[in-house]
Backbone bond lengths (Angstrom), bond angles and torsions (degrees), N, CA, C in turn:
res aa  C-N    CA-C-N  psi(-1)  N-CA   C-N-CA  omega(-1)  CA-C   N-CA-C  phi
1 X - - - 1.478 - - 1.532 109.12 -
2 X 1.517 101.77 131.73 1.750 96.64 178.06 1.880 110.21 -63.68
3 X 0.973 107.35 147.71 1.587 89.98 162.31 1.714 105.26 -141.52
4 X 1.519 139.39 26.63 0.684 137.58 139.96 1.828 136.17 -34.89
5 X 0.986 89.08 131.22 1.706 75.54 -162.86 1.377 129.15 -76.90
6 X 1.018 135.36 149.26 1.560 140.03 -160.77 2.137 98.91 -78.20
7 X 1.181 94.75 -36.06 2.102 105.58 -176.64 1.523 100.17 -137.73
8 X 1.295 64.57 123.16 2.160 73.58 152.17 1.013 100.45 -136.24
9 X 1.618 112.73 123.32 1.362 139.38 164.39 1.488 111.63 -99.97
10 X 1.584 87.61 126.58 1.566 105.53 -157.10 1.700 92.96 -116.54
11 X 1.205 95.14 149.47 1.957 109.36 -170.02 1.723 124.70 32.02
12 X 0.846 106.67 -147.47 2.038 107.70 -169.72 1.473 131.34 36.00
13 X 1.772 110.05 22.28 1.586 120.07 -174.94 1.276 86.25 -67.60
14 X 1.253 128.92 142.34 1.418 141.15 135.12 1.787 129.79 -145.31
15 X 1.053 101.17 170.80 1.424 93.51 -166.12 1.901 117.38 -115.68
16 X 1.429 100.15 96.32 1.416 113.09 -178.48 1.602 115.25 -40.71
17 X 1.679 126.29 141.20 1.102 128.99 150.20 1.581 130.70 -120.30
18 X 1.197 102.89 106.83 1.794 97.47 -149.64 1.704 106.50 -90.42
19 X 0.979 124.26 122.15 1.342 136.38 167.62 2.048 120.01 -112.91
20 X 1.224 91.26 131.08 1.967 109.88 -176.47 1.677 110.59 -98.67
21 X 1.094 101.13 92.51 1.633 86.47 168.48 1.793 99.66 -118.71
22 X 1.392 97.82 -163.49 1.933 110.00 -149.18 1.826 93.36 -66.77
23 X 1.804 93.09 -53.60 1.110 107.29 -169.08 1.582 121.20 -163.88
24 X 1.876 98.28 153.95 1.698 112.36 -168.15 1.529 85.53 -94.51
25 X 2.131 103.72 163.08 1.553 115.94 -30.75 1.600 102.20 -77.21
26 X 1.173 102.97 165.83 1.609 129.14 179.97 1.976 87.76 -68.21
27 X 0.860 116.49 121.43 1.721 117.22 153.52 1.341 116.87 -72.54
28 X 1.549 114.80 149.54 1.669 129.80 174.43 1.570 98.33 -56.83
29 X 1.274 92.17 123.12 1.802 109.89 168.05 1.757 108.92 77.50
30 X 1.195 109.15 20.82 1.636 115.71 -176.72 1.494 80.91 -96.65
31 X 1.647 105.95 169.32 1.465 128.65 -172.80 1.356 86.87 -145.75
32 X 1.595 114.30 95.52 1.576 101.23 144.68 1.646 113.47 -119.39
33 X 1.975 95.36 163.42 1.278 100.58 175.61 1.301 145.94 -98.31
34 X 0.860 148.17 136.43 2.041 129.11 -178.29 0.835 78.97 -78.66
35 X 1.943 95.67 168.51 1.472 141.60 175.90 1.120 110.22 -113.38
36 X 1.606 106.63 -11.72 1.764 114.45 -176.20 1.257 115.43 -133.59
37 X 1.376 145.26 164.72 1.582 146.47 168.45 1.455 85.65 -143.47
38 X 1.220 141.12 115.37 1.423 155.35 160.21 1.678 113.65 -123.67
39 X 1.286 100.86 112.32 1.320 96.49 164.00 1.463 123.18 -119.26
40 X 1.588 124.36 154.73 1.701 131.62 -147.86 1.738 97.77 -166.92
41 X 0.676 100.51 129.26 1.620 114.06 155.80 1.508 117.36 -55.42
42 X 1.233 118.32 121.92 1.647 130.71 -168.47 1.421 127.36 -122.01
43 X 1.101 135.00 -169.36 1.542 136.70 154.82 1.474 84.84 79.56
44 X 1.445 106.18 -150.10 1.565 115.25 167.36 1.479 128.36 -36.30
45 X 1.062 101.23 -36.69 1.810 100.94 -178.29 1.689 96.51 -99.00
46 X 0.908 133.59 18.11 2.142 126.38 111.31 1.457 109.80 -37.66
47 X 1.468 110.65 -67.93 1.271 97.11 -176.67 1.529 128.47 -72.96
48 X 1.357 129.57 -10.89 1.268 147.31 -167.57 1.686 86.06 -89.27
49 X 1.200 120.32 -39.27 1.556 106.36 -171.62 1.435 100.12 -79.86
50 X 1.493 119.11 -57.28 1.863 111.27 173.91 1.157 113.70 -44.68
51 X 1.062 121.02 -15.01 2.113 90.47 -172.38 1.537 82.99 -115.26
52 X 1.508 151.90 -31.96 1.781 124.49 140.42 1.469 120.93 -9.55
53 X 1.731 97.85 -53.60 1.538 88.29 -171.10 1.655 114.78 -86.35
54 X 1.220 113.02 -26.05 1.460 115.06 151.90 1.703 130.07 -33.66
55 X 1.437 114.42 -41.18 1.309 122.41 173.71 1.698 102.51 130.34
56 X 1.123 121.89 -1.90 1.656 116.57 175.97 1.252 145.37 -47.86
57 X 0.764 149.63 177.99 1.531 145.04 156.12 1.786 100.20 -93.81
58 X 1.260 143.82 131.68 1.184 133.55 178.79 1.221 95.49 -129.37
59 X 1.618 131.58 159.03 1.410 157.35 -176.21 1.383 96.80 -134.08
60 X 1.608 134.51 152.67 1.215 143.31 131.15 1.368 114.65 -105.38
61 X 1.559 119.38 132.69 1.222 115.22 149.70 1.463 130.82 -125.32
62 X 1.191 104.67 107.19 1.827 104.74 -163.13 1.755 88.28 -145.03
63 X 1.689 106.30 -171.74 1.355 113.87 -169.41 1.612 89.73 -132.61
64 X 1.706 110.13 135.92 1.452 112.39 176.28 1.966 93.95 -123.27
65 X 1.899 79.43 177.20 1.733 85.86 179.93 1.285 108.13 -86.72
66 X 1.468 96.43 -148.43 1.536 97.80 -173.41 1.742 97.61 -133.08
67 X 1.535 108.34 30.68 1.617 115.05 -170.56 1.929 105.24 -98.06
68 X 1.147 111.56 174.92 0.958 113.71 159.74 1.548 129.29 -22.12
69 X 1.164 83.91 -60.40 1.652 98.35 -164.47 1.572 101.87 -80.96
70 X 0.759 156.33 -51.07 1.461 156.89 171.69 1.549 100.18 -29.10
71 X 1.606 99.20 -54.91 1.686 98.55 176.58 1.709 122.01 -47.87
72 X 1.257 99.08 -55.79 1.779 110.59 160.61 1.250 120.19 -45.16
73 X 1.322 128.64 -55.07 1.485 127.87 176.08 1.318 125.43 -78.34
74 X 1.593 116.36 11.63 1.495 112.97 179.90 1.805 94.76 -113.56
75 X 1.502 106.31 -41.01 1.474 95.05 -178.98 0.951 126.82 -75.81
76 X 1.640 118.04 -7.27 1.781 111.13 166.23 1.184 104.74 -85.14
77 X 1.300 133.60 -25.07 1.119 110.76 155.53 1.522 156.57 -84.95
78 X 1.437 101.55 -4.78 1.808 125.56 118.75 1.040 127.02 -13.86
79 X 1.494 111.50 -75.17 1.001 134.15 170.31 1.622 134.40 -37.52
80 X 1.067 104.40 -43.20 1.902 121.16 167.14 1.586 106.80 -86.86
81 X 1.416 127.46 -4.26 1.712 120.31 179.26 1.586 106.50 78.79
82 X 1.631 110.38 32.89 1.623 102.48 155.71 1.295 114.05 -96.16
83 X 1.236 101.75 154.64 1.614 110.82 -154.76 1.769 100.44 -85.68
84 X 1.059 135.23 104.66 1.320 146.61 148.85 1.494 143.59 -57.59
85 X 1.526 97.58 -2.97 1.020 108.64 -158.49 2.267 111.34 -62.25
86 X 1.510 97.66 -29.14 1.059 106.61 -161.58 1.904 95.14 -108.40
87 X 1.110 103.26 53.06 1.439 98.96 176.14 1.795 100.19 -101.87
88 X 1.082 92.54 -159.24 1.652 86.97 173.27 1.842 105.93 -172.29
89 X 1.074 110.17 107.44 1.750 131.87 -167.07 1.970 77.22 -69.08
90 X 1.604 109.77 157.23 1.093 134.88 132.55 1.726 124.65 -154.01
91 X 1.324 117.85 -160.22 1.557 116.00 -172.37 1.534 96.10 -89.97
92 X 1.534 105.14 130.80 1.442 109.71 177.51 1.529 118.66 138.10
93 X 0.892 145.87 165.18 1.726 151.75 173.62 1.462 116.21 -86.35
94 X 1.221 108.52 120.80 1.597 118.28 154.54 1.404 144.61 -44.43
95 X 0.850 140.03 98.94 1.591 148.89 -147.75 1.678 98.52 -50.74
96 X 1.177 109.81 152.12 1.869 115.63 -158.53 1.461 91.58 -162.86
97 X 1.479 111.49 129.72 1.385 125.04 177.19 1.674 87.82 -131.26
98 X 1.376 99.30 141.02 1.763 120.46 -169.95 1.518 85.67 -105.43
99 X 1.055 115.37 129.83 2.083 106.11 179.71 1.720 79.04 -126.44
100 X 1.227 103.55 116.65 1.542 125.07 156.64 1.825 126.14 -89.57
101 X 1.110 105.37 95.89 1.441 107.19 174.08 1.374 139.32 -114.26
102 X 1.086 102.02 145.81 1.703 102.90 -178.92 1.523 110.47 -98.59
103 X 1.459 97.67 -179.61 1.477 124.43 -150.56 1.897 120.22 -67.18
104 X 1.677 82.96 -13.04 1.728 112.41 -179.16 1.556 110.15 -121.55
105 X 1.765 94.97 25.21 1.563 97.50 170.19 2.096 109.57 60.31
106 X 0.839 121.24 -2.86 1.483 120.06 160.50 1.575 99.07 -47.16
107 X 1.448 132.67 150.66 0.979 136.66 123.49 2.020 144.25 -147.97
108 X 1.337 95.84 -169.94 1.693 82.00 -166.19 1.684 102.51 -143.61
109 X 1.460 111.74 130.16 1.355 138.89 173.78 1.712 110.94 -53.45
110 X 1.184 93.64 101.23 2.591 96.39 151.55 1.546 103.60 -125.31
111 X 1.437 103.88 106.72 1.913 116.49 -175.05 1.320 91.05 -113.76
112 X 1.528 101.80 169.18 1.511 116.21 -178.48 1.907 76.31 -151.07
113 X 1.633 104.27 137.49 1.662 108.03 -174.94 1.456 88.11 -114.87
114 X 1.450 107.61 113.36 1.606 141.61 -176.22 1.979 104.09 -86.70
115 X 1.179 105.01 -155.25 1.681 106.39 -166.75 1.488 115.53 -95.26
116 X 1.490 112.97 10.37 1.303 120.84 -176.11 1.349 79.91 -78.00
117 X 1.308 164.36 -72.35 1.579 156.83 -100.51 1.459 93.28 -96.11
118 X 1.447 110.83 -19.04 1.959 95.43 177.18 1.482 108.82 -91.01
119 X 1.103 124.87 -17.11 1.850 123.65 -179.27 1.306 85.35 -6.02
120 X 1.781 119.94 129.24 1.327 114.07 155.91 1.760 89.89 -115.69
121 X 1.302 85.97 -161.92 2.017 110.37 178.43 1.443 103.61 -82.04
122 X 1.169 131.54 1.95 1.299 118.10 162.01 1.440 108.81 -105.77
123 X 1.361 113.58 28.98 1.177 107.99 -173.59 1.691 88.48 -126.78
124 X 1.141 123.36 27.82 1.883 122.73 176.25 1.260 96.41 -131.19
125 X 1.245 92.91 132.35 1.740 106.89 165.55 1.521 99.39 -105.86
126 X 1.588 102.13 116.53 1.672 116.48 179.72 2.136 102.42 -51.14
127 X 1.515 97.99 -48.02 1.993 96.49 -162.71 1.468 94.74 -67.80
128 X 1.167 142.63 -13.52 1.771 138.45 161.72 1.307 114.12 -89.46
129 X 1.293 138.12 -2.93 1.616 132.62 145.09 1.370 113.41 -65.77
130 X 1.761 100.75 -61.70 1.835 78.33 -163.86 1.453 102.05 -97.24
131 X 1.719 114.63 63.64 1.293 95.24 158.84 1.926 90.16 -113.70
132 X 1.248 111.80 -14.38 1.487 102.36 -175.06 1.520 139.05 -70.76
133 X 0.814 133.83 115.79 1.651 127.34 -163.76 1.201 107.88 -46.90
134 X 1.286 129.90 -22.78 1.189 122.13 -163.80 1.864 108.66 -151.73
135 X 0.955 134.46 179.64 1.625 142.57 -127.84 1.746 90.14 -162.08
136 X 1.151 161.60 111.79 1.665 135.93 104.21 1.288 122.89 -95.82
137 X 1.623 123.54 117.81 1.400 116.89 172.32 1.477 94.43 -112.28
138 X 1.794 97.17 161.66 1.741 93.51 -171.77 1.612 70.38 -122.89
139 X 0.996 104.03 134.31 1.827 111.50 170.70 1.504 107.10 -105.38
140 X 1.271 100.52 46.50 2.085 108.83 158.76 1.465 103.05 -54.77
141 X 1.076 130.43 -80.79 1.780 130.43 178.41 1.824 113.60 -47.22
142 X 0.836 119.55 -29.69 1.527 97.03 160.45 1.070 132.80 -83.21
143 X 1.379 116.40 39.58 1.539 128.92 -165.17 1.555 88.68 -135.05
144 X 1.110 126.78 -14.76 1.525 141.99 -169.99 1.370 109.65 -106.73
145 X 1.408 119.69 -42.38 1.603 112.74 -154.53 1.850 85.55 -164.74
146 X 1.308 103.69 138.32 1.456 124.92 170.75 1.560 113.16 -98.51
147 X 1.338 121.86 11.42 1.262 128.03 167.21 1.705 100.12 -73.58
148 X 1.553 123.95 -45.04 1.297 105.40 -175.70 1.433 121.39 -83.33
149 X 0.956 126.88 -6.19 1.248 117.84 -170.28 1.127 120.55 -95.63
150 X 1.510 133.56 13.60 1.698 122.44 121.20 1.422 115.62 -29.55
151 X 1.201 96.99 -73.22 1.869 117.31 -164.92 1.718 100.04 -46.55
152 X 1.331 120.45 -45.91 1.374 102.93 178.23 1.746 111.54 -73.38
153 X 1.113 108.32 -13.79 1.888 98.61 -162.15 2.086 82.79 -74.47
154 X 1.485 100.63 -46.10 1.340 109.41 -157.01 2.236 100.41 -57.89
155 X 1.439 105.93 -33.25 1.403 86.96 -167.63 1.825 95.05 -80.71
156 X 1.103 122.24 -44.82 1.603 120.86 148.29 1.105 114.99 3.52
157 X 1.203 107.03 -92.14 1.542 105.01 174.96 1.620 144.28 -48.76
158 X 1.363 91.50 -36.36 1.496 89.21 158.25 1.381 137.29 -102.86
159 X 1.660 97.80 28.15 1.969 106.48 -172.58 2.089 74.30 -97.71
160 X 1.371 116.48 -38.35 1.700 124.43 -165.10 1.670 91.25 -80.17
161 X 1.183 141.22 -12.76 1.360 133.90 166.68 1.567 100.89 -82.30
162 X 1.059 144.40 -37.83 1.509 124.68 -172.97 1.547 102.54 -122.57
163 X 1.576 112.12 40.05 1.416 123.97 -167.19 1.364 131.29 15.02
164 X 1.481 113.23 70.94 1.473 100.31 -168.67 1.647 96.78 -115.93
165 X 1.207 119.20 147.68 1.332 110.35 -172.78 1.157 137.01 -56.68
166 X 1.598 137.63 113.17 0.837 142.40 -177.76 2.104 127.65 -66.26
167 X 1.489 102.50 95.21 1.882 89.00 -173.07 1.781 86.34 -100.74
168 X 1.352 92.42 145.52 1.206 104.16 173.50 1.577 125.11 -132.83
169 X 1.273 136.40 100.63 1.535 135.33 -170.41 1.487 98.54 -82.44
170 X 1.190 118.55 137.33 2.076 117.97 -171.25 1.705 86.81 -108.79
171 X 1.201 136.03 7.91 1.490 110.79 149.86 1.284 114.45 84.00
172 X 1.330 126.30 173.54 1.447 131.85 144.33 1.695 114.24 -25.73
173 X 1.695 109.80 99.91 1.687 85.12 174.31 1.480 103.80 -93.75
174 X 1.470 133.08 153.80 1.218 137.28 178.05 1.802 99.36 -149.18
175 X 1.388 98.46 -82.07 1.486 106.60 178.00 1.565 114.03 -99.90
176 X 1.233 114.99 174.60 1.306 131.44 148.33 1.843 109.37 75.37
177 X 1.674 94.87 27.64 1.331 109.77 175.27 1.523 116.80 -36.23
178 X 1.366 113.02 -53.00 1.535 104.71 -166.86 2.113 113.69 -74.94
179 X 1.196 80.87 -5.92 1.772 95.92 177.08 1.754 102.88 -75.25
180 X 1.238 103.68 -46.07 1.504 111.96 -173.30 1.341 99.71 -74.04
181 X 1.030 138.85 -39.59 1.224 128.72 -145.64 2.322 100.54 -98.81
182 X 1.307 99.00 -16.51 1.464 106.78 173.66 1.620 101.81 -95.06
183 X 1.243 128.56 -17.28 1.537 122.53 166.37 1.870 101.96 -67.94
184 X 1.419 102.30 -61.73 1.609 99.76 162.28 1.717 127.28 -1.55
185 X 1.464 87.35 -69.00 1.368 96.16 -170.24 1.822 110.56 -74.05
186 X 1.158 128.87 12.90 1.134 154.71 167.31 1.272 134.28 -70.32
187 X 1.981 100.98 -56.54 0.890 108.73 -178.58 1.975 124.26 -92.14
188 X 0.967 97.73 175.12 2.152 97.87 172.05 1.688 108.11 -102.68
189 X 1.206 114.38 -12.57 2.002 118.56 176.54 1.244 112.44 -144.14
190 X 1.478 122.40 95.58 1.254 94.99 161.91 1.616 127.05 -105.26
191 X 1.296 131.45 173.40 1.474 127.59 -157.57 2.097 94.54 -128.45
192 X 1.240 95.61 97.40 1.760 80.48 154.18 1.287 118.16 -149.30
193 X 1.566 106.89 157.38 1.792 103.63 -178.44 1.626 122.18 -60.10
194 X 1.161 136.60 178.53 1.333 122.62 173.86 1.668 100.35 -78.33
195 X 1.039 129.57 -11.43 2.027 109.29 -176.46 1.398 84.95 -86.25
196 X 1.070 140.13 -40.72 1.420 138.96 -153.32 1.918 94.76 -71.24
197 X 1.368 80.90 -57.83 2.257 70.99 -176.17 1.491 112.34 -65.43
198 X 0.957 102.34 -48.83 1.794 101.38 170.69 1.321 115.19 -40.80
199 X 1.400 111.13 -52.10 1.673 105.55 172.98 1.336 116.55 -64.05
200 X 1.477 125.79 -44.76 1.854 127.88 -178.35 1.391 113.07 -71.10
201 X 1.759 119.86 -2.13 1.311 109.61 -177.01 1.635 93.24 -129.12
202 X 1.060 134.99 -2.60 1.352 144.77 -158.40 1.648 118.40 38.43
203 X 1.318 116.12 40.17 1.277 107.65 -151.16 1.937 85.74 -140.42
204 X 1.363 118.57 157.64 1.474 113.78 166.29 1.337 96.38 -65.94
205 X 1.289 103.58 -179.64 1.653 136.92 174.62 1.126 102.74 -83.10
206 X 1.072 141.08 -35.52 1.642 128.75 -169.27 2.272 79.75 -85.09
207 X 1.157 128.62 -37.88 1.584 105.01 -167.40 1.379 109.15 -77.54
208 X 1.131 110.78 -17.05 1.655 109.39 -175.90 1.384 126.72 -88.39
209 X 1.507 106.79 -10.37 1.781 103.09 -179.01 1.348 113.09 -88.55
210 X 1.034 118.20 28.09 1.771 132.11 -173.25 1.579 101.21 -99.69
211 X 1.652 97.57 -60.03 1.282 119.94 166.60 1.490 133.05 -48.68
212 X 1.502 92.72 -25.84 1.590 103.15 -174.24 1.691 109.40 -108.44
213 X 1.126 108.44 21.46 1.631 108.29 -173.04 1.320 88.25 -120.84
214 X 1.775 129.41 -0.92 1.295 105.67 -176.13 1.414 109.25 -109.44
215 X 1.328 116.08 4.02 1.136 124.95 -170.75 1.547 123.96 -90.79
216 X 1.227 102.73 -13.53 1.712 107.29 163.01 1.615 123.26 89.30
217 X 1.375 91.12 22.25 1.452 106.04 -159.56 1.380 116.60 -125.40
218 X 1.318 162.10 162.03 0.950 158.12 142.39 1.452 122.58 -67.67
219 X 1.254 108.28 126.04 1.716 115.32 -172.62 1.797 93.01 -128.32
220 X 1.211 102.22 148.06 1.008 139.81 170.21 1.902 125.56 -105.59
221 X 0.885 124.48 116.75 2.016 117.57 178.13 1.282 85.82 -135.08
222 X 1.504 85.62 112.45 1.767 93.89 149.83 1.020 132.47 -100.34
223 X 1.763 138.70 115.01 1.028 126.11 175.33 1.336 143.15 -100.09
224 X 1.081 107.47 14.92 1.745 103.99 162.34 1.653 93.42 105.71
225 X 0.654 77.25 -159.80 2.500 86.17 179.21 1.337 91.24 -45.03
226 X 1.180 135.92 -12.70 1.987 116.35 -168.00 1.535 93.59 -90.15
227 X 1.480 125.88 -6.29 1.150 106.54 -166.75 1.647 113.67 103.38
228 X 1.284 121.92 -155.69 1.363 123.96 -176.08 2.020 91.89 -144.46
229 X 1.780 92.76 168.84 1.597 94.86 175.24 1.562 83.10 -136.83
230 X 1.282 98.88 152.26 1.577 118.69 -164.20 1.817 98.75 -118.87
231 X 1.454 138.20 117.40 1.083 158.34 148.28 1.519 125.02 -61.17
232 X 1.302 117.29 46.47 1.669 109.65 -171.78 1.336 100.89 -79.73
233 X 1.384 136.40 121.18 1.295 126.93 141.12 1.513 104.25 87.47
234 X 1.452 126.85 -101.55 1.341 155.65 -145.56 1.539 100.40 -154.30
235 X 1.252 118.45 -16.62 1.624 104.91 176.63 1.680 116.65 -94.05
236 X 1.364 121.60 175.52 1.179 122.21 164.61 1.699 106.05 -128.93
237 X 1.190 125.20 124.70 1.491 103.70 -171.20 1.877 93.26 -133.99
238 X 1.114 134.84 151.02 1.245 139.21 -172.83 1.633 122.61 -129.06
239 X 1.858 105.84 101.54 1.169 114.05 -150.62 1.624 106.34 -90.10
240 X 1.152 123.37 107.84 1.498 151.42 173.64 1.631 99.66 -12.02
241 X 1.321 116.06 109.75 2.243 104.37 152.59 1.654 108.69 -48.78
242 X 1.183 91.20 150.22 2.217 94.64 156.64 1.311 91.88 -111.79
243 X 1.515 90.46 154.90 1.785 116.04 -173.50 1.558 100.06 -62.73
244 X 1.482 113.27 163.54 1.397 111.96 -169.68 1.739 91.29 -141.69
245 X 1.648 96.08 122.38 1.794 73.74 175.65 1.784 111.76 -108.87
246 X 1.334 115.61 20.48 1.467 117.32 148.66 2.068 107.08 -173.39
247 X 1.035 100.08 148.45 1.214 108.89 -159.71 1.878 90.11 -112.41
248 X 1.278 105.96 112.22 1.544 123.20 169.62 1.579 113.96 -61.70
249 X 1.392 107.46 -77.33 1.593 133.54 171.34 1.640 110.11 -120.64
250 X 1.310 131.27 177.01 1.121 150.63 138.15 1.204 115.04 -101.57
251 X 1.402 136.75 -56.04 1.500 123.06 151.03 1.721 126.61 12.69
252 X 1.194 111.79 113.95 1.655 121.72 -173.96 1.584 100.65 64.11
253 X 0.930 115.08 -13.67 1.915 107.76 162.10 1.655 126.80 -16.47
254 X 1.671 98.73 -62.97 1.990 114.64 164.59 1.450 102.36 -49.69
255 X 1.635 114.90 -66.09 1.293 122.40 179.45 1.069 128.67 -28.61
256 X 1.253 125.82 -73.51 1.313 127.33 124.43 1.578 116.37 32.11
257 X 1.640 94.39 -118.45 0.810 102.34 -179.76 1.520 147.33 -41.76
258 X 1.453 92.62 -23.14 2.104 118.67 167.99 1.297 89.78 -39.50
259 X 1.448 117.71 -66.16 1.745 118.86 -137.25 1.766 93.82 -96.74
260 X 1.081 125.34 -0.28 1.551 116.65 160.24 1.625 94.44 -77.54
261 X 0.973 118.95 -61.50 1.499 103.55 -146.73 1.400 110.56 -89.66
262 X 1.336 108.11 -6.47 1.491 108.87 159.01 1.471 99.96 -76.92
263 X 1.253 145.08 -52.37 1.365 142.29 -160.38 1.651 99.61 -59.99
264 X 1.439 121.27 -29.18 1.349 110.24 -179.20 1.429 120.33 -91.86
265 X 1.405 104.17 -14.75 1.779 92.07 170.25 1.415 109.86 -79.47
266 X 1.812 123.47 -44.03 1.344 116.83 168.25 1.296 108.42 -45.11
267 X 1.466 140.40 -12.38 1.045 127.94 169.35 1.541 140.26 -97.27
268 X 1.318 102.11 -4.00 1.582 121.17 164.61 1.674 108.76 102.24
269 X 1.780 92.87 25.86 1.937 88.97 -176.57 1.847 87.53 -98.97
270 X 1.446 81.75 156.23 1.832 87.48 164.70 1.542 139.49 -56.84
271 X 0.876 132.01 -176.44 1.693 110.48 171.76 1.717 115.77 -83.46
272 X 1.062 109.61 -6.65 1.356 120.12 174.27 1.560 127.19 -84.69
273 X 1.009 97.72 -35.83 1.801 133.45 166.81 1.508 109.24 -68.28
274 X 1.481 124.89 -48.18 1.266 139.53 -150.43 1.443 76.38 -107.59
275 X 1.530 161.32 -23.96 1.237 131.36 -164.77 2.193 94.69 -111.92
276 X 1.519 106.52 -1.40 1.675 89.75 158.97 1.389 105.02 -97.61
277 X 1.361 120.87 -15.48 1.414 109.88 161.50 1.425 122.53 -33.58
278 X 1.354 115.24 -59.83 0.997 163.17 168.52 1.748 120.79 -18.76
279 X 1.181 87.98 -63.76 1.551 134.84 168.74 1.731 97.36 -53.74
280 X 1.515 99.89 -62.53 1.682 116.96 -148.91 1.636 84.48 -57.61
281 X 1.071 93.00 -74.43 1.733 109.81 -164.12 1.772 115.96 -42.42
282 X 1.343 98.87 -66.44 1.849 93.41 153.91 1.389 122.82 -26.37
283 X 1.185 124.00 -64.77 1.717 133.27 178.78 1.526 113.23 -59.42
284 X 1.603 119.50 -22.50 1.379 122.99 163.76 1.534 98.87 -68.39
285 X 1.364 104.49 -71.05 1.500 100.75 -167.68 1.512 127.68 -32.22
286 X 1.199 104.59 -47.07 2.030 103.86 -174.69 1.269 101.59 -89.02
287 X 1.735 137.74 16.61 1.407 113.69 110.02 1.579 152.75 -29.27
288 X 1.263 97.24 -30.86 1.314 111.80 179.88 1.372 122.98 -116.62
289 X 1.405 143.64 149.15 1.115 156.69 161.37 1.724 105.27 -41.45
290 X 1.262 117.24 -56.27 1.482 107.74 178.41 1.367 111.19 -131.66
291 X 1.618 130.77 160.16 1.323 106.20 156.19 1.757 125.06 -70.40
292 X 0.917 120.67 50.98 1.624 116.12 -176.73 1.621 81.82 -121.86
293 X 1.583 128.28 -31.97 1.302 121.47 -167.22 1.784 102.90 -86.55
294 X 1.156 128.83 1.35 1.550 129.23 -159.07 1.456 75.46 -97.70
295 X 2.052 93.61 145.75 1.698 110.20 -177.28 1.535 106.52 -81.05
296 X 1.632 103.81 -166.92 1.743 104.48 -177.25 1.335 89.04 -74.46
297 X 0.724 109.41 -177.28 1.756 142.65 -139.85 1.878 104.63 -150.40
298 X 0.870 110.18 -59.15 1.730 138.74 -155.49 2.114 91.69 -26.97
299 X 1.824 103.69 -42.94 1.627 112.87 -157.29 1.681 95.13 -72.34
300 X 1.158 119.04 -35.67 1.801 129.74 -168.91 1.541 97.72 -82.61
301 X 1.123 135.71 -52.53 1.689 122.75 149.04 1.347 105.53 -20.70
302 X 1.116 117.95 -104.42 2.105 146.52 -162.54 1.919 84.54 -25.86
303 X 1.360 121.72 -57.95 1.342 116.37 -177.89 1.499 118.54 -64.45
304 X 0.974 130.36 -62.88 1.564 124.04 171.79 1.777 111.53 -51.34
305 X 1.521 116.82 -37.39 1.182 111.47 168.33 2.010 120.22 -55.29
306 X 1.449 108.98 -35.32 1.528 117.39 -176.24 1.598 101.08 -64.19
């Protein structure tokens, strides 16, 4: 039996703590309460759990602590049959984003950036890259710290040495634009929201897709309820929302959507096909409070695949 993995998702493990109160923002010296304490594995391993529930083979490769919580966020993900094998424990805490939400699904970020942000290159084993069909790094932390972004150019390079497809999510953009934007040229998909490209190109969305059709690459914009716009090549094609008849969170929403539309090109749909995938699976997700609560997946594959 092969057991090579179908994704390896490389850096952005972290471990979600979800809290519900009435309503955003909380005011200085207000006391509100949740109704919930849920905790789930987030960031990238959103998407490491969607394309699990899709039917995949999944890999993580990132660096956790040696705290509590690291313990929690490796065995649920144990727990679903992602492959761990190539993680790598050290002394220190695991990165934790507190996602605070309200009652209309609004919500708001309290992170603490743990030991995943140092992943260096001695932390990749080259014979477990190119055995994976497929590549997603979410470069959230190189928007934070220029310590990682060796380590991404370096696993980059060798997913494009034994050509395996490169998906790439550019993350939180803030800093270190010209870093992001030369990983870019790296990858074969990349995935970003419209504030996110607007910020890495400084330009609106209507000035930048001119720019981005010449580049030879596949882009991805996700926009939220509008749906997504799809960048193949020279085309512009504009992939439909599905109706939502209540929205839990938005949280892991992008995420989401990564591992639909990666699950449909590993699956032989077009990029057009693979970005309502895309769509589909996102709109499952903010059904639920976390992705650990979103159902199998495996039957909505087999159909878009027919």
């Amino acid at each position: 039996m092969n057991n090579n993995p179908d994704l390896a998702v490389v850096s952005d493990c972290v471990l979600d703590i979800y809290y519900r109160v009435r309503s955003l923002p909380i005011d200085k010296g207000a006391v509100a309460l949740s109704d919930v304490l849920v905790i789930s594995p987030g960031g990238a391993c959103t998407t490491a759990i969607m394309a699990r529930k899709l039917g995949f083979k999944v890999m993580v490769i990132d660096r956790f602590g040696d705290d509590a919580f690291s313990e929690l966020l490796l065995n649920m993900l144990k727990d679903l049959g992602i492959n761990l094998d190539f993680t790598v424990r050290t002394h220190g805490n695991t990165t934790i984003s507190n996602n605070i939400i309200d009652e209309q699904g609004n919500h708001a970020f309290l992170g603490y950036l743990g030991v995943g942000a140092n992943l260096s290159i001695n932390d990749i084993n080259e014979n477990v890259i190119k055995t994976a069909r497929a590549l997603f790094i979410n470069t959230f932390y190189a928007s934070l710290t220029k310590d990682i972004i060796p380590t991404f150019a370096h696993v980059m390079s060798l997913a494009r040495n034994y050509e395996i497809p490169i998906f790439l999510d550019v993350g939180h953009v803030s800093n270190n634009k010209d870093d992001l934007i030369n990983m870019i040229s790296l990858a074969d998909t990349i995935f970003m929201n419209e504030e996110e490209t607007e910020r890495l190109f400084d330009q609106s969305l209507d000035s930048v897709l001119n720019s981005l059709r010449t580049l030879g690459k596949v882009f991805v914009i996700k926009l939220g309820n509008r749906g997504a716009m799809l960048v193949d090549k020279d085309r512009v094609i504009t992939c439909k929302p599905y109706s939502l008849i209540k929205v839990i969170t938005t949280v892991g929403a992008g995420d989401a959507f990564d591992a639909g539309y990666i699950a449909g090109i590993l699956s032989g749909l077009d990029p057009a096909d693979a970005c309502d995938l895309g769509n589909r699976v996102a709109s499952i997700r903010i059904n639920y409070l976390t992705p650990l609560d979103t159902p199998d997946l495996t039957e909505l594959l087999k159909a878009y695949a027919k």
